[in-house]
N, C-alpha and C positions, 0 to 999 in steps of 0.2 A: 575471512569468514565465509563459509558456505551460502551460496545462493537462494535467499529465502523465497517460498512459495507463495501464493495463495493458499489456502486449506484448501482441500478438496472438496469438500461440501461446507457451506456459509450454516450457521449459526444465531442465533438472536442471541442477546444478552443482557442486562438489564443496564437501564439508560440515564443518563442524565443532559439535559439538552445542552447542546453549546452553541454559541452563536458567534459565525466565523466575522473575522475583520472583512471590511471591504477594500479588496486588492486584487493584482493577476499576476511552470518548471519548463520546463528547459525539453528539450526534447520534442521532435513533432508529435502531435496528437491527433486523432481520431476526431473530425468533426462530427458533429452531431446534427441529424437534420432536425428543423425545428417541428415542434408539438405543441400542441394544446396545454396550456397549464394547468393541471390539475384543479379542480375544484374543493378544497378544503372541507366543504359541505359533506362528501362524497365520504370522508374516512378521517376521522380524529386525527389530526395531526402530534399522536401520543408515540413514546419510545416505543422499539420494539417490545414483546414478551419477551420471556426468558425463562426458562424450565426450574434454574439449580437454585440456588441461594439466593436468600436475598441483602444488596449491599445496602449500606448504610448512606444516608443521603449527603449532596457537597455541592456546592454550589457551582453555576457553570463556568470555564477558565474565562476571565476575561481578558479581552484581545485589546494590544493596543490600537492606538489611531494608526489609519493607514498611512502608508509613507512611498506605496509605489502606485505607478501606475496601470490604470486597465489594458490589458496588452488583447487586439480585438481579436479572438482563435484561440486563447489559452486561457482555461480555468479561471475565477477571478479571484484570485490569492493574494496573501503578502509575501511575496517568494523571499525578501530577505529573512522569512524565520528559517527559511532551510539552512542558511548558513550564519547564525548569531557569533558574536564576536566571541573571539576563544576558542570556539568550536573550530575542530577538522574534521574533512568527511573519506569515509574509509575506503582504500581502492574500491573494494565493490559497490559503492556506494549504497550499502543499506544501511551505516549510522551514521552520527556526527556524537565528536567528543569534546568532552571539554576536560581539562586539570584546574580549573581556574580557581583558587584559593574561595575565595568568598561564596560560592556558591554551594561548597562543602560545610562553610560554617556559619551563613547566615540563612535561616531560614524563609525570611520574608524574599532573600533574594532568589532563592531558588522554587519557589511557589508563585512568584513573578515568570521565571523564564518557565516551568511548565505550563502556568495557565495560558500564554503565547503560544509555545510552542504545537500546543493540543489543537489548535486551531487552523493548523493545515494538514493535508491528508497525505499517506504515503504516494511512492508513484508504482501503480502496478502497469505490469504487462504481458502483454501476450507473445510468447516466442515459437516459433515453428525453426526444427532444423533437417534436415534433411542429410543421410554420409550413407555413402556406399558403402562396398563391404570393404574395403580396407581402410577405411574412419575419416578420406576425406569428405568433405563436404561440398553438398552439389548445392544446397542454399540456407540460410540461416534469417528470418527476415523477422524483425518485431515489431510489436504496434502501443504507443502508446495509447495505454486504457484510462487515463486521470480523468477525462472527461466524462467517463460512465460513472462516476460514483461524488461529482463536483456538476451540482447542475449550473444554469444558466443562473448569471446575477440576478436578471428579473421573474425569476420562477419561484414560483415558492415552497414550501415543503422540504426545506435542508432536513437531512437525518441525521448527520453528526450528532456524536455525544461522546462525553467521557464517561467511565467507568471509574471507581474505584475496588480494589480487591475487598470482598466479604467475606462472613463468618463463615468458616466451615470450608473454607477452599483452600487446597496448598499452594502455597507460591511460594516466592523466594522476598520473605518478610521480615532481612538484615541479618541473616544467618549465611554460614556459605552452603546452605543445603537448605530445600525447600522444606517449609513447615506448616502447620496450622495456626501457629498466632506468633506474634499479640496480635489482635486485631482494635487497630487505633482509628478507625472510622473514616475519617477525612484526609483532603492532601495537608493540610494543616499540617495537622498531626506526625503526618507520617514525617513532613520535612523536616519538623522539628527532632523527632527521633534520629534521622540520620546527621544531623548538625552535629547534634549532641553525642555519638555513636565515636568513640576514641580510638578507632579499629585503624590503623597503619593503611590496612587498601581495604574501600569499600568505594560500591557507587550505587548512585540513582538513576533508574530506568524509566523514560515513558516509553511504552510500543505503542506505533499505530496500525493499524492493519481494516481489513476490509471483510465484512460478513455479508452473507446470503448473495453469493454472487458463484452461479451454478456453475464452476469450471469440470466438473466430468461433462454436463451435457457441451458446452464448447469447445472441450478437446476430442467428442464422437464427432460433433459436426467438422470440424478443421481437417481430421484425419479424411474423415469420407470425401473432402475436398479435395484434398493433396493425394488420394487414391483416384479417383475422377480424371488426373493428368497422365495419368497411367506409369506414374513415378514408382520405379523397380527396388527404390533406396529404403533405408526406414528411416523413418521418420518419429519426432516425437515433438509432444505439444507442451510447455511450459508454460507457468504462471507465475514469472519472478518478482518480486517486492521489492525496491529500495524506497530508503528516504524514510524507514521505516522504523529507528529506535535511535534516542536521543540521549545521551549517556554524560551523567555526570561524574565524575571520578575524582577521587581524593586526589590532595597535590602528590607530587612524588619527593619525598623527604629529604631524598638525595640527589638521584635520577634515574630515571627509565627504567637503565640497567638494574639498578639496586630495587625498582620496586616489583619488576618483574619475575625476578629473583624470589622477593619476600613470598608475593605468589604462589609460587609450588609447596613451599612449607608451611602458610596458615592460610590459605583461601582467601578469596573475596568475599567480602559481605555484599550481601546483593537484598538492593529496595526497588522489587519490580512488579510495584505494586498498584499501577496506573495505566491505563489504555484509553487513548483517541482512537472511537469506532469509529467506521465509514459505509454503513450499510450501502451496498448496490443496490437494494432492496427492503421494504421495514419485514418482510417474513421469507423465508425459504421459499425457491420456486416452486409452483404445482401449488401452492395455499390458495386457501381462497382468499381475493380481497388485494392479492397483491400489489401494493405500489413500489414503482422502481424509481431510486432518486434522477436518471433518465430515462433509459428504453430496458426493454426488454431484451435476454439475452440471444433469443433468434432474429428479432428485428436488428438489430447489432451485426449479426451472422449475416444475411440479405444482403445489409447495407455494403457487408467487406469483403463479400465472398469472390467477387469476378476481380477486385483489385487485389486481392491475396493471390488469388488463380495465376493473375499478369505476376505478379512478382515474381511467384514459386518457378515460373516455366522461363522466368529470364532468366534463373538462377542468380538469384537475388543473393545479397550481405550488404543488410543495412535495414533503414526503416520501411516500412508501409506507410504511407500518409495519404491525405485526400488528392496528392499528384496524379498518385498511381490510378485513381478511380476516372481521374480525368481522361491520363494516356491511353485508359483499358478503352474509353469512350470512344476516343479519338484515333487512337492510334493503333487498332487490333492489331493482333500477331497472327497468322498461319495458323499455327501451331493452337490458336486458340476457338477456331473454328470447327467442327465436326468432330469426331472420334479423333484423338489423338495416339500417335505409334507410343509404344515404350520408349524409357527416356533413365538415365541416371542409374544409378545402383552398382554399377560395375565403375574400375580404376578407370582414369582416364588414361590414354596414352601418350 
């Protein structure tokens, strides 16, 4: 599958609140310095707005008891929803699958595993890569973002929410082509639909994805960073997603082969009709009033800009983490002092 994004500009949408299990992906993360905790006083702790239609109401997924533990640095999640039994997660890691008979045909069972699964947030990130002119690369470095849009256990103000699809929106509503209805209201409903759905290949979708989190202004700042090094390469600024769509899939009647087959001559029926929000934000940046489920995204910039800078001029492949913020403290570079000469762009020899 193709490398999914962040949208470019974040979004409100209309909300339903959910309330995450208490637990703690993989990957290093971006620490967060600590803040003040918002005062609740200060700003209704209500969903975002939403401009389009309006959905029909559903009640929030509910999360099992937790079963892992708080790991002290990383988000506090139930990380085994990422990988539930039955499920595989796809080379690029942006789903996990399931063929698991029962959850095709029972509907209590599979409005179980979404209301779970809606309870933990994708993992976004931030990717900087750098190739001279004949496409190698002089550095490629990422930073795990899970921690700007998963505040502190003891903070308060979560903005997660589910969404259900509404009236008057096209989606992909058990057809293999996007429609306008039926519109069945709830996840209920809807599971019950695809149990009952006799179609050869169909499946069920939750996507989760993340709104009002200003990635144009973070990829001006990042570029004018990595221009600052006097970097002669181009460069480009990514906002890739995994961990982001949870796929239930009918059994395959035969095997693989035979249903992939089916495939091309009657389509998939597709129920993708479900979204776990993760605002960075409850409104687009520049609103007034804005609250951000951690910091904002130039204090964020501040915080990573001199340990981005060490990376990019080490000619980094790999992560960014709170090391790098250490060794920039500790251990400058030359190269990291005064005007720096041209550097990168051209083949090595």
């Amino acid at each position: 599958m193709a490398e999914q994004n962040i949208p470019r500009k974040g979004i409100s949408e209309p909300s339903y609140a959910v309330h995450r299990s208490s637990n703690s992906d993989a990957g290093p993360s971006t620490s967060i310095p600590n803040q003040e905790p918002h005062n609740e006083d200060d700003r209704p702790n209500t969903p975002p707005p939403y401009s389009g239609p309006t959905t029909p109401s559903m009640s929030a997924p509910r999360a099992r008891p937790s079963k892992t533990t708080n790991y002290p640095g990383l988000p506090h999640l139930d990380y085994s929803l990422y990988a539930p039994s039955t499920f595989l997660l796809s080379a690029d890691k942006s789903e996990i699958k399931s063929y698991e008979t029962g959850l095709s045909i029972y509907p209590n069972a599979l409005v179980s595993l979404i209301q779970s699964v809606a309870t933990v947030p994708p993992k976004p990130h931030i990717r900087i890569v750098g190739k001279s002119s004949d496409g190698s690369i002089d550095f490629d470095v990422t930073m795990n973002a899970m921690n700007l849009i998963v505040p502190d256990a003891d903070r308060k103000g979560k903005m997660n929410y589910v969404r259900i699809i509404g009236p008057g929106e096209t989606g992909s509503r058990g057809d293999t082509k996007e429609t306008l209805s039926p519109d069945l209201g709830n996840l209920d409903n809807w599971a019950r639909s695809y149990c009952a759905d006799t179609s050869a290949i169909k499946q069920f979708v939750l996507e989760r994805t993340v709104i009002n989190w200003d990635t144009s202004y973070l990829e001006g700042r990042l570029l004018s960073l990595i221009n600052s090094t006097a970097y002669r390469g181009h460069c480009t600024v990514s906002f890739p997603l995994t961990h982001s769509r949870v796929v239930v899939h009918s059994p395959d009647k035969v095997n693989r082969f035979f249903s992939n087959m089916t495939k091309v001559f009657t389509g998939t029926r597709k129920y993708e009709v479900i979204k776990s929000i993760w605002p960075y934000a409850d409104v687009p940046r520049g609103e007034t009033g804005r609250r951000c489920a951690v910091q904002e995204e130039e204090m964020w910039f501040n915080d990573w800009k001199d340990a981005i800078r060490h990376a990019v001029l080490g000619r980094r492949r790999g992560w960014v983490t709170g090391e790098d913020r250490l060794e920039f403290l500790m251990e400058p570079r030359p190269a990291e002092q005064g005007n720096p000469s041209g550097w990168g762009g051209t083949p090595r020899v």
